[in-house]
N, C-alpha and C positions, 0 to 999 in steps of 0.2 A: 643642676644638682638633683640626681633621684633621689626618691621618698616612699618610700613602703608604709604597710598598713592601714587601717582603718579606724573610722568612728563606729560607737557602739547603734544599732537603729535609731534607739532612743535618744542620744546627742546627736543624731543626724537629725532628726525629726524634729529636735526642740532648738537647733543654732538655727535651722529653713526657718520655723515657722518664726524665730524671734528675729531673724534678719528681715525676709517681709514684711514685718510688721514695724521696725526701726524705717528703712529704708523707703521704701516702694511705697509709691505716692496713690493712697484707696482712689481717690476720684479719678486718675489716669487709667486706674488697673478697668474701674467699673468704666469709662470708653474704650478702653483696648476688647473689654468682650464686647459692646454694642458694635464697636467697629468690624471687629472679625466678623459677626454674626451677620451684618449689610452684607459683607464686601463677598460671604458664603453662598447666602442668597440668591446675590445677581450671576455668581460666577453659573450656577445651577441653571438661571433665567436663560443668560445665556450660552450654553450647551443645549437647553432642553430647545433653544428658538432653531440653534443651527441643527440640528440633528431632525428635528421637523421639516426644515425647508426643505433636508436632502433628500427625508424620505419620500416626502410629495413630489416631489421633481420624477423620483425613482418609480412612484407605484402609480403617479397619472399618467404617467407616459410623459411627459411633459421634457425628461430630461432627452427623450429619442428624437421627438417633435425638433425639439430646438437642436440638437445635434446633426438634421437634416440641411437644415440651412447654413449652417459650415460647411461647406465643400470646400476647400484648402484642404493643404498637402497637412497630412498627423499632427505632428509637433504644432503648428499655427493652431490648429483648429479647435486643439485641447487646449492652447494658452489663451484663446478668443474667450472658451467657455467658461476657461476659470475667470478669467476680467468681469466676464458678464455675472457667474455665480455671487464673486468677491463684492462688485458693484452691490447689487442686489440686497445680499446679506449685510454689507457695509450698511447701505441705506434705514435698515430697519433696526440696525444697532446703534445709530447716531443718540434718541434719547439714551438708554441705556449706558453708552459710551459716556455720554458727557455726563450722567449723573454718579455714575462710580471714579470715575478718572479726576471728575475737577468738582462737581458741588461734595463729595464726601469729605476730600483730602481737605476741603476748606471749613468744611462743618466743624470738622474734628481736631483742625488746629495744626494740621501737617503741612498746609500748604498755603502759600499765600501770591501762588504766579497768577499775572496777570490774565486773564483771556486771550490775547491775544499771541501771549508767549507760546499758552498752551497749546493754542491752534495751528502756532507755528512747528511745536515739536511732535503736536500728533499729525500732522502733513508730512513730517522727516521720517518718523518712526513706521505711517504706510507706506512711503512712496520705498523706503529701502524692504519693508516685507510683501510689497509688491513683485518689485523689482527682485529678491531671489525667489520667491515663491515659483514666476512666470520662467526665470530661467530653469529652476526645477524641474517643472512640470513640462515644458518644453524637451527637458535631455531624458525626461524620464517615459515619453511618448514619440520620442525618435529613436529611444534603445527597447522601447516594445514594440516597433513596428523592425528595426535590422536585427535586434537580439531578442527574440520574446520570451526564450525556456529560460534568459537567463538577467535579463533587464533588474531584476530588483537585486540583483549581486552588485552591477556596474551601478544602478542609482545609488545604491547603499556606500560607495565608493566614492561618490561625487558628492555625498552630502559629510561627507569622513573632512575630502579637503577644504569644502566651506564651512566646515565648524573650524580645524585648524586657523584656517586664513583668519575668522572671525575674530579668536584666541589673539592673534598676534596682534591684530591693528585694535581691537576693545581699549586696552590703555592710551594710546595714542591719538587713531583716526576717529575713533567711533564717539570715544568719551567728546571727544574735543567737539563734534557738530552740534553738543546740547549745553556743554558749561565749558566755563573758561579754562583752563589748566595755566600755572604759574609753578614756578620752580620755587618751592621753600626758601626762607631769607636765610643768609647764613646768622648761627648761633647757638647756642646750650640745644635746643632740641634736634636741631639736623646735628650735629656732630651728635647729638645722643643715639640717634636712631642709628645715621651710620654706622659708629659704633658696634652697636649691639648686630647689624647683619653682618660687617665683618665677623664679630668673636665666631657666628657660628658659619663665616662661609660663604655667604649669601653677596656675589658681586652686584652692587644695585647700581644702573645707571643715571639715578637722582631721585629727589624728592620735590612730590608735586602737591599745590593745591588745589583742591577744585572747589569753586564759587557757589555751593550747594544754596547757601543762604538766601541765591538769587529767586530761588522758588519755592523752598521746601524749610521746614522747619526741623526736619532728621537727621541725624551725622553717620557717618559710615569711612571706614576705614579701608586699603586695600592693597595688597603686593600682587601685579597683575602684570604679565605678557612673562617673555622668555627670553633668553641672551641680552640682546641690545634693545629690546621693548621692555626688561622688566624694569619697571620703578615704583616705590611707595606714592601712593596716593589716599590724601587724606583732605578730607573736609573741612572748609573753613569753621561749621559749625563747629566741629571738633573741637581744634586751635584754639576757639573763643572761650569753647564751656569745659574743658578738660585738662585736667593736670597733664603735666610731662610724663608721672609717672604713669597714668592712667594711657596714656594715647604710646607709651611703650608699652604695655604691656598688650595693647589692641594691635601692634606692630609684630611681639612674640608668637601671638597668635596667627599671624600671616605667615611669619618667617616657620613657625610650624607644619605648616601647610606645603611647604618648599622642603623642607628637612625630610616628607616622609614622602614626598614625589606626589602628592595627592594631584595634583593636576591632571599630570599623566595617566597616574591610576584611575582619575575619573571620568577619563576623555577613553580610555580602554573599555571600564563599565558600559558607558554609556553605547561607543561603538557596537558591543554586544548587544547591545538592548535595541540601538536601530535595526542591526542585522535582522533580529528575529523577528522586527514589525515589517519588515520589507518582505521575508520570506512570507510569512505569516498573512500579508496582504495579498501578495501573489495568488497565495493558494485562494483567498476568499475572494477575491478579482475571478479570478477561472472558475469557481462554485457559484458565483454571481450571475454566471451566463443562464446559468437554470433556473434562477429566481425571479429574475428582473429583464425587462423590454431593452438588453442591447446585446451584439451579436456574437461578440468575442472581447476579448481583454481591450484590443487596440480600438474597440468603438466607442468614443469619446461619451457615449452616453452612460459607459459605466464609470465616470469621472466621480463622479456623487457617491457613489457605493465607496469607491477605493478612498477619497477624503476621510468617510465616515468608519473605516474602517483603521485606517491608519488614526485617526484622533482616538477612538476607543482603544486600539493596541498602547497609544503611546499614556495614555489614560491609568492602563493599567498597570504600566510597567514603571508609573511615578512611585506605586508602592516601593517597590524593591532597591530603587533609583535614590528617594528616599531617606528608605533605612540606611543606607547605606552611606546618604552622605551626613545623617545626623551623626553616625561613627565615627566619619575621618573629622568631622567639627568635633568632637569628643577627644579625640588624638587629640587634636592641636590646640585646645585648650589645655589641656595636660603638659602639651610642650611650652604653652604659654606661661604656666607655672614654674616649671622649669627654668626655664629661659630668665623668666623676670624674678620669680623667688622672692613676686608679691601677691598674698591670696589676698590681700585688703587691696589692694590695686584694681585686680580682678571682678574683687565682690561693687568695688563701687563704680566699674567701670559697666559692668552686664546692668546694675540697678539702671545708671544713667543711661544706656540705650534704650533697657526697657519701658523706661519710663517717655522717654522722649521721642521713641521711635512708635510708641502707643502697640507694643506686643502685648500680648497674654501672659504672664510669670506662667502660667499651669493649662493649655490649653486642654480641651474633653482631648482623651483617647483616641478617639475616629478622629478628628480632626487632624491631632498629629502622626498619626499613620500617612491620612491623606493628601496632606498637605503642607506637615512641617519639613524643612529639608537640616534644619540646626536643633540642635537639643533646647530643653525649653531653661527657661529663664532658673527655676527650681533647681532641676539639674547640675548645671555650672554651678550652682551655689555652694552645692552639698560637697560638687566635687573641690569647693576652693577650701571645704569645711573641712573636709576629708586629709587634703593635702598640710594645711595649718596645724593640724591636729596628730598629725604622722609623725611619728620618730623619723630622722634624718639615715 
């Protein structure tokens, strides 16, 4: 059911701040900013450590040095360097790593997986961004040495269909190596949900849960893959601490997300955005030859430069990447309203993520430029304020 019109500022201004203040649990809100503000921190630590190493590789000579001792055929000899780079920087990120990853989440009450779980899924979650990294970097230094004028076209092309491929098996293959997946019991809420993506269309090939509880203290909801991959997926947390009416309308909001093709649309986005970091690397790969101790593009010792340069492109193009997705979450909120034509549903559905999921209701400005990809907790609010408040 659409809803035209508006609240006045001043009733937008005083439902927020009397809802926050009903709702939204202060001692949560004052660890969601200690927590964002760690988790800021390290993330800087670590950029400012890797972006160091490459340049020292780059301006001691160091990365030319070590590049002479690969003699292998291209492709081997840039996947050797990257093993050795990865190794390397791996090594000096271990404290770092285990202190953001496993003592934070456990400080702060998000998490409570064992050690050894986690060591188990941070082994699963290298060895697979190993393993596409090396094939990567391998198709992307056999098509600079057969294609060079035009290599970062065809890589840009090869990393198009492992994001696809990724897309499809994420609900199935992917989810399934780190928690359980079970098929929802029948009863009132799988017929509810059903339900409601039939009325708008939406053919789902089941409802799944997944065993979040088994690690994490957060819930999250999800409509994920395509044709015969797509299924709802939702979190036991969920199930445990959320109404029916609340975990549909977290389900409107997915099926939102479907109704306006956003997926597609942001797998097109995104396309564009690798496109221009690839070309955009090319050219600073070939200006690179005047700068720095390696001899052309195809000499593995400008590998350092091209990483560093492709992490700052993709760096920056998170701005616009972004905004852009805090929009279509914006849409589908709207649809979510829509769809469920419940703003109380809503309002008390975003409070209990953001409380339980330890967010920010209001993060600083820079922050959400740089780093939010959903609208902030205030936001959604004003919009459920907006919609309740609207003439039909």
């Amino acid at each position: 059911m659409k809803r035209t019109g508006s609240l006045k500022p001043l009733q937008i201004f005083r439902a927020k701040v009397s809802l926050s203040q009903t709702f939204l649990d202060a001692e949560r809100q004052q660890q969601a900013r200690q927590y964002s503000k760690l988790t800021r921190r390290l993330l800087f630590i670590e950029l400012g450590i890797g972006i160091a190493l490459l340049l020292a590789l780059l301006l001691s000579g160091a990365s030319a040095r070590l590049a002479e001792f690969l003699v292998f055929p291209l492709p081997l000899s840039a996947a050797l360097y990257f093993l050795i780079l990865a190794f390397g920087l791996g090594i000096m990120m271990v404290p770092l790593g285990y202190y953001q990853d496993f003592v934070l989440p456990h400080r702060f009450g998000l998490s409570h997986q064992k050690l050894t779980s986690w060591l188990a899924d941070i082994t699963k979650t290298l060895a697979l961004g190993l393993l596409l990294s090396v094939c990567l970097i391998i198709a992307a230094y056999w098509l600079i040495e057969f294609l060079p004028s035009l290599w970062w076209l065809a890589a840009w092309l090869i990393v198009l269909l492992v994001s696809l491929v990724l897309t499809l098996l994420a609900p199935t293959i992917l989810i399934s190596l780190f928690f359980k997946l079970e098929s929802l019991p029948d009863g009132e809420l799988k017929q509810r949900l059903a339900c409601l993506a039939q009325r708008v269309g939406i053919d789902i090939k089941d409802i799944f849960t997944i065993n979040l509880s088994s690690k994490s203290t957060t819930a999250n909801a999800m409509l994920g893959g395509f044709g015969k991959t797509r299924r709802i997926i939702l979190s036991d947390t969920m199930l445990k601490e959320y109404s029916p009416e609340e975990i549909e309308v977290a389900l409107a909001h997915e099926l939102g997300h479907h109704l306006h093709h956003d997926i597609a649309k942001l797998f097109c986005v995104q396309a564009m955005a690798f496109l221009l970091a690839f070309y955009v690397a090319n050219l600073a790969l070939e200006g690179g030859v005047a700068l720095f101790p390696y001899q052309s593009i195809g000499d593995i010792a400008g590998l350092p430069w091209l990483l560093m340069v492709l992490l700052a492109l993709f760096l920056i193009l998170r701005l616009p990447l972004n905004w852009y997705s805090r929009h279509i979450e914006l849409a589908a909120d709207k649809a979510a309203l829509q769809l469920s034509d419940n703003p109380e549903g809503f309002i008390n559905l975003m409070t209990k993520l953001t409380d339980q999921n330890l967010s920010e209701a209001e993060p600083v400005h820079w922050e959400r430029v740089l780093f939010r990809d959903h609208p902030s907790y205030n936001e959604r609010v004003k919009l459920a304020h907006e919609y309740k408040h609207a003439p039909i």
